[in-house]
N, C-alpha and C positions, 0 to 999 in steps of 0.2 A: 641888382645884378647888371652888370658892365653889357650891352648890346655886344651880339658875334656876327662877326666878319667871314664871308666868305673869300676865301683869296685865291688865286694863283699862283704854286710855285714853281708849276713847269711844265713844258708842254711838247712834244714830237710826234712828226709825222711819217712814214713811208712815202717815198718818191709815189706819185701818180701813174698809173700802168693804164695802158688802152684796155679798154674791157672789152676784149673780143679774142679768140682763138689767138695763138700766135702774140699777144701783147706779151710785153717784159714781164709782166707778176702771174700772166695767166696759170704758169706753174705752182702756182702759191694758195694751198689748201687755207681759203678763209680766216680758219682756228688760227694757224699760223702765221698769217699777214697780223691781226690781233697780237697771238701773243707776243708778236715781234717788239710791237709797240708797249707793252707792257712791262718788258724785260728791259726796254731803251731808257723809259721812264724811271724805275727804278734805281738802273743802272745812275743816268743822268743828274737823278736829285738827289741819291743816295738814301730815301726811303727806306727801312725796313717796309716789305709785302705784309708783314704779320701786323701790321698797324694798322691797314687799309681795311675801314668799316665797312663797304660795301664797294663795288664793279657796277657801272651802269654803262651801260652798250648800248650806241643805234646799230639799227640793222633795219634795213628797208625788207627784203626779200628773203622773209625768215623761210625757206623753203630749204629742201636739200641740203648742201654742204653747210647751209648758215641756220639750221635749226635745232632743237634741241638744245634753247638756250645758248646759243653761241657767244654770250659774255661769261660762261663759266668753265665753259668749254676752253677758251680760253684762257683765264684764270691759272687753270690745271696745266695746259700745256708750256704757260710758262714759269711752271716750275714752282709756281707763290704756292704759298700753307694752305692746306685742303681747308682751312677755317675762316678765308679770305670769302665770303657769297658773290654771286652776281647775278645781275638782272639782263634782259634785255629788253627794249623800248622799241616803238615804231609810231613816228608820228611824222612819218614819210620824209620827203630830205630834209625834213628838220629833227631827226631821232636825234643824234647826238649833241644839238643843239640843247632839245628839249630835257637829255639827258645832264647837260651841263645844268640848268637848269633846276632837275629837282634834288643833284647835288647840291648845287647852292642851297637853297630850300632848306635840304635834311641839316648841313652845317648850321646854317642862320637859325635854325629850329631846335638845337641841341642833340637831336637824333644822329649824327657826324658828328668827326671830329678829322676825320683825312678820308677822303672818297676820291676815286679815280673814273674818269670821265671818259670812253673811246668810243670811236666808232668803227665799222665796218663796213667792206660793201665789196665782193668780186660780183663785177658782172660778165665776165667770162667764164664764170662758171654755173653762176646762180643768173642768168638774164632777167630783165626787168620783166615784171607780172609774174613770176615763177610761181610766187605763194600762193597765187588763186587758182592754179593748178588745172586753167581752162573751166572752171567753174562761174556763175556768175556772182557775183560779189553785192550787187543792190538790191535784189527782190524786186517785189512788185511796189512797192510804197514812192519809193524814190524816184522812179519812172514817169509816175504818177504824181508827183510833186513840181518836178522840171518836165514839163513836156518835150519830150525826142530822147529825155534820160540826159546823163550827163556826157561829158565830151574827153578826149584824149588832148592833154596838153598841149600839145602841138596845136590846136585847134583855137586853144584859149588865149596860145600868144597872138594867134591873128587876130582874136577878137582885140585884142590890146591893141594892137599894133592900129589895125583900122579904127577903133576910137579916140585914139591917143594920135593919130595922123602923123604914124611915122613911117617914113616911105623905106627902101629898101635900102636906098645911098645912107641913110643913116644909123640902120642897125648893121650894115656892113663894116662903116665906117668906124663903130663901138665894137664889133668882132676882131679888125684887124688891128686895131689898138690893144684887146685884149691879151693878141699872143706879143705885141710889140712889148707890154711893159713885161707880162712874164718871161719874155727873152733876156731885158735888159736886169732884171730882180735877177737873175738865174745867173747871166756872167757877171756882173760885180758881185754877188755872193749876198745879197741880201736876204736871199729866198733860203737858204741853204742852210742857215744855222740849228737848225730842229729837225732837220732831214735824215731818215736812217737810209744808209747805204744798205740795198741786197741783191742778193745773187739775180743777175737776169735767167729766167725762167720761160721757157715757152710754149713749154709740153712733154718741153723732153728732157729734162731734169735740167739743173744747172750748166749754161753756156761757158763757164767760166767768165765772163764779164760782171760789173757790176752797174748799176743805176743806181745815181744818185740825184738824176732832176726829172720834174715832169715830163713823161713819154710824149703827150699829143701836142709842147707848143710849137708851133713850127713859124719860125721869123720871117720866114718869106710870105707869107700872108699877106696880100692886099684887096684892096676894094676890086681892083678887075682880076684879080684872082679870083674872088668871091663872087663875083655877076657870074662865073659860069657855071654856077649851083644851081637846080631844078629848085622851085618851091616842093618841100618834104611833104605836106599834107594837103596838098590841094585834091579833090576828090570830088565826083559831080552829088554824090551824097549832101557833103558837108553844102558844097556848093545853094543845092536846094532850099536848104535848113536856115542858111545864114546867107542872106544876098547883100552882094558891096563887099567881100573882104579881099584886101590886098594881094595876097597868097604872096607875101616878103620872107616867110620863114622857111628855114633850109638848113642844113645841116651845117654850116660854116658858121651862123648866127646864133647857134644853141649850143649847150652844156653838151661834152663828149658823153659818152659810156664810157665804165673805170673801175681799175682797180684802186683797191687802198686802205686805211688806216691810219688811225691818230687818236692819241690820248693826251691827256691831260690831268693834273695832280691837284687837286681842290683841298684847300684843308678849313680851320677856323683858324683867324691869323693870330689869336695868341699860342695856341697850340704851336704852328711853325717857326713861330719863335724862341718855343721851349726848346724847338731840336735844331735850331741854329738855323734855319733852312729864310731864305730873303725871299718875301713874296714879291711875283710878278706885277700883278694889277690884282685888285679886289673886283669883284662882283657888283656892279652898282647897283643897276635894276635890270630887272627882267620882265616882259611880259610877252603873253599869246592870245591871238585873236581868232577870229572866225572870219570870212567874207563870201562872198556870192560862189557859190561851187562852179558855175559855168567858165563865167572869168576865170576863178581859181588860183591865177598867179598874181591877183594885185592885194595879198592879205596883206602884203611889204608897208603898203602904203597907210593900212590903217595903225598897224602893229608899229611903228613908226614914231606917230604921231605919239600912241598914248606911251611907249616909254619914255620921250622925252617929256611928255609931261609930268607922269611918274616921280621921274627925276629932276624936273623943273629945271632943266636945262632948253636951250633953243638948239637948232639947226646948224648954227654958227656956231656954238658951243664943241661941236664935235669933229673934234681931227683926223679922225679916219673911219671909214666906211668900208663895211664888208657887204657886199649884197649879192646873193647868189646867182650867178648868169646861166640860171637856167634857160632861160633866153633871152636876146639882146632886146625885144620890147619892155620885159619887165624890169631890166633898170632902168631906160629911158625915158618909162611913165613915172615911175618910182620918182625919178628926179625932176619931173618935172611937175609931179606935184608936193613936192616936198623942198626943191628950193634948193637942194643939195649943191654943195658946188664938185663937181664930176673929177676936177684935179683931187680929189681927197677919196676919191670911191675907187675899191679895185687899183691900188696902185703898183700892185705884183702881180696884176691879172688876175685874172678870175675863169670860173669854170670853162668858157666858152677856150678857153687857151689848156688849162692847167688842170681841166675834168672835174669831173660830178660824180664821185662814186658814192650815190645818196648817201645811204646811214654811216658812212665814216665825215660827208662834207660841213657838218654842226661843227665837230671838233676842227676839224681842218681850217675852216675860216678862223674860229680863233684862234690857233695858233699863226697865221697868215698876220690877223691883228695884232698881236703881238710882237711880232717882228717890225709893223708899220712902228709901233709906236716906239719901239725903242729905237727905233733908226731915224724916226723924224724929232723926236724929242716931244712927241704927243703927248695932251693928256687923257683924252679920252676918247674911245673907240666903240662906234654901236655896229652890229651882226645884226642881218635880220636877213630871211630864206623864205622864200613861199614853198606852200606844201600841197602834196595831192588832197583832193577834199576842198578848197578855199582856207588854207590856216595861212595861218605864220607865227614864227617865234621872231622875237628883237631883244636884241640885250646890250647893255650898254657896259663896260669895262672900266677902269682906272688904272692907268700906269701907276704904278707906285714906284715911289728915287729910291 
């Protein structure tokens, strides 16, 4: 029996919307922002829906508008055959990631044979923490594991930042680059080609405008634009807890709040061959790790290392890098423990410019990838996200000619 290939045959995304009241998608009921993406999809690759084995959705903040199985929920709204299932995943900003992922998997495993990959995320309507519903989430064990309990993000880039000895001129300096290259991806039209145009929305039903690029990058970004940010989590608490940390991190230097959505069309490559359909890139490896929950944001670093061994590929080996800026410490450790060369990381910007609307941002990067590598003439592209809890997923791509 011939080995199965997991492939890519196509991939879109929804422009990025501020996640806050009044954002351009704030109008945009969840289900909706999804099935938008589903329908684009379809549309786009010419799929028949009635072929697609299974729906895998991230969704961070399965609460409220996004609960209730909101990858089926979807499904249904966009009109696919009630005999289409879907799942939804949460393995924090790495859900749609991790959902690409066990798409892969089910293909390479025989269980698939065409699976479609999205994710979602309004956080204007669904705000982060929403799912825990002011309840506490850890118990007593876990308290009692990490003494002081564990920490709010915010908290853990500082711990990066002050280990890794990165002063503020430098994660400013990696922020206002961030909206710079998503400016420059956005007017030559690099960015744009898997982008679905929709109505600007605000609250008050359709404006008559449309959006068709990310809402938050904004080009005039610079370093002393950005000195006049307050450190965001500095606190005489934290303070106590953790003595010596920088307090560099601020809201200019971190992943926006966000709306969004994006999928992706996974099949087994002799399958999309039977239906004429030219895969994008195959699935090379994949892997997910664990690391220190305090930290929390530097799983990148290990998750990293062992795809590329996996793959028995090096460092040098890989032509484009996606790594999630959820804050500007954690790619600057990222890379500098890893050697990365920075010209190749985020080269359409990344979240700090272009937003982080968790469970849709899996998919989103690699669709982002995707675009690198057909526009540089890449061959290979690794994705890798830290996630709440100490994880991370990394995945490693192949252009296919």
């Amino acid at each position: 029996m011939s080995a199965r290939e997991a492939v890519i045959v196509d991939a879109v995304r929804t422009p990025v919307g501020r996640g806050r009241p009044g954002g351009a998608l704030s109008g945009h009921h969840p289900v909706d922002l999804l099935a938008t993406t589903l329908e684009a999809l379809a549309q786009r690759s010419g799929i028949d829906p009635g072929l697609v084995d299974d729906v895998i959705v991230g969704c961070v903040s399965q609460a409220g508008q996004q609960t209730f199985n909101v990858a089926r929920n979807g499904v249904l709204a966009a009109g696919w055959p009630e005999s289409v299932p879907a799942t939804t995943v949460d393995r924090q900003c790495g859900s749609s990631q991790q959902a690409l992922h066990f798409a892969a998997q089910g293909v390479i495993a025989g269980s698939y044979d065409v699976a479609v990959v999205a994710g979602v995320e309004s956080m204007s309507r669904v705000p982060m923490g929403s799912s825990m519903g002011g309840q506490d989430p850890f118990g007593t064990r876990i308290p009692a594991r990490y003494a002081g309990g564990l920490v709010p993000q915010g908290i853990s880039a500082e711990l990066i930042a002050t280990r890794w000895d990165l002063d503020r001129e430098a994660l400013d300096t990696y922020a206002a680059q961030s909206h710079q290259r998503a400016h420059a991806a956005a007017e030559d039209g690099r960015s744009s080609g898997r982008i679905v145009a929709l109505p600007v929305d605000r609250g008050d039903g359709p404006s008559g405008e449309t959006i068709s690029r990310d809402e938050g990058v904004r080009p005039d970004t610079t370093v002393d634009t950005l000195a006049q940010l307050r450190p965001a989590f500095r606190d005489a608490a934290w303070e106590e807890r953790f003595d010596g940390l920088r307090w560099v991190v601020h809201a200019g230097n971190a992943s926006q709040l966000s709306d969004g959505a994006a999928a992706l069309l996974v099949m087994e490559r002799s399958r999309a061959e039977q239906l004429g359909m030219a895969p994008l890139a195959r699935v090379h490896t994949m892997t997910v790790v664990g690391d220190d929950p305090i930290l929390m944001l530097t799983g990148v670093i290990p998750a990293t290392r062992r795809v590329l061994e996996r793959a028995g590929l090096s460092i040098d080996d890989i032509d484009a890098f996606e790594v999630n800026e959820a804050f500007a410490p954690v790619v600057l450790a990222w890379q500098r423990e890893t050697g990365a060369d920075l010209a190749r990381v985020n080269v359409h910007g990344g979240a700090i410019a272009n937003g982080h609307p968790l469970g849709a941002s899996g998919a989103k990067l690699t669709t982002t990838l995707l675009d690198v590598l057909e526009h540089t003439g890449g061959r290979y592209g690794l994705q890798t996200m830290c996630e709440g809890g100490g994880m991370a997923n990394a995945t490693i791509i192949e252009r296919l000619p």
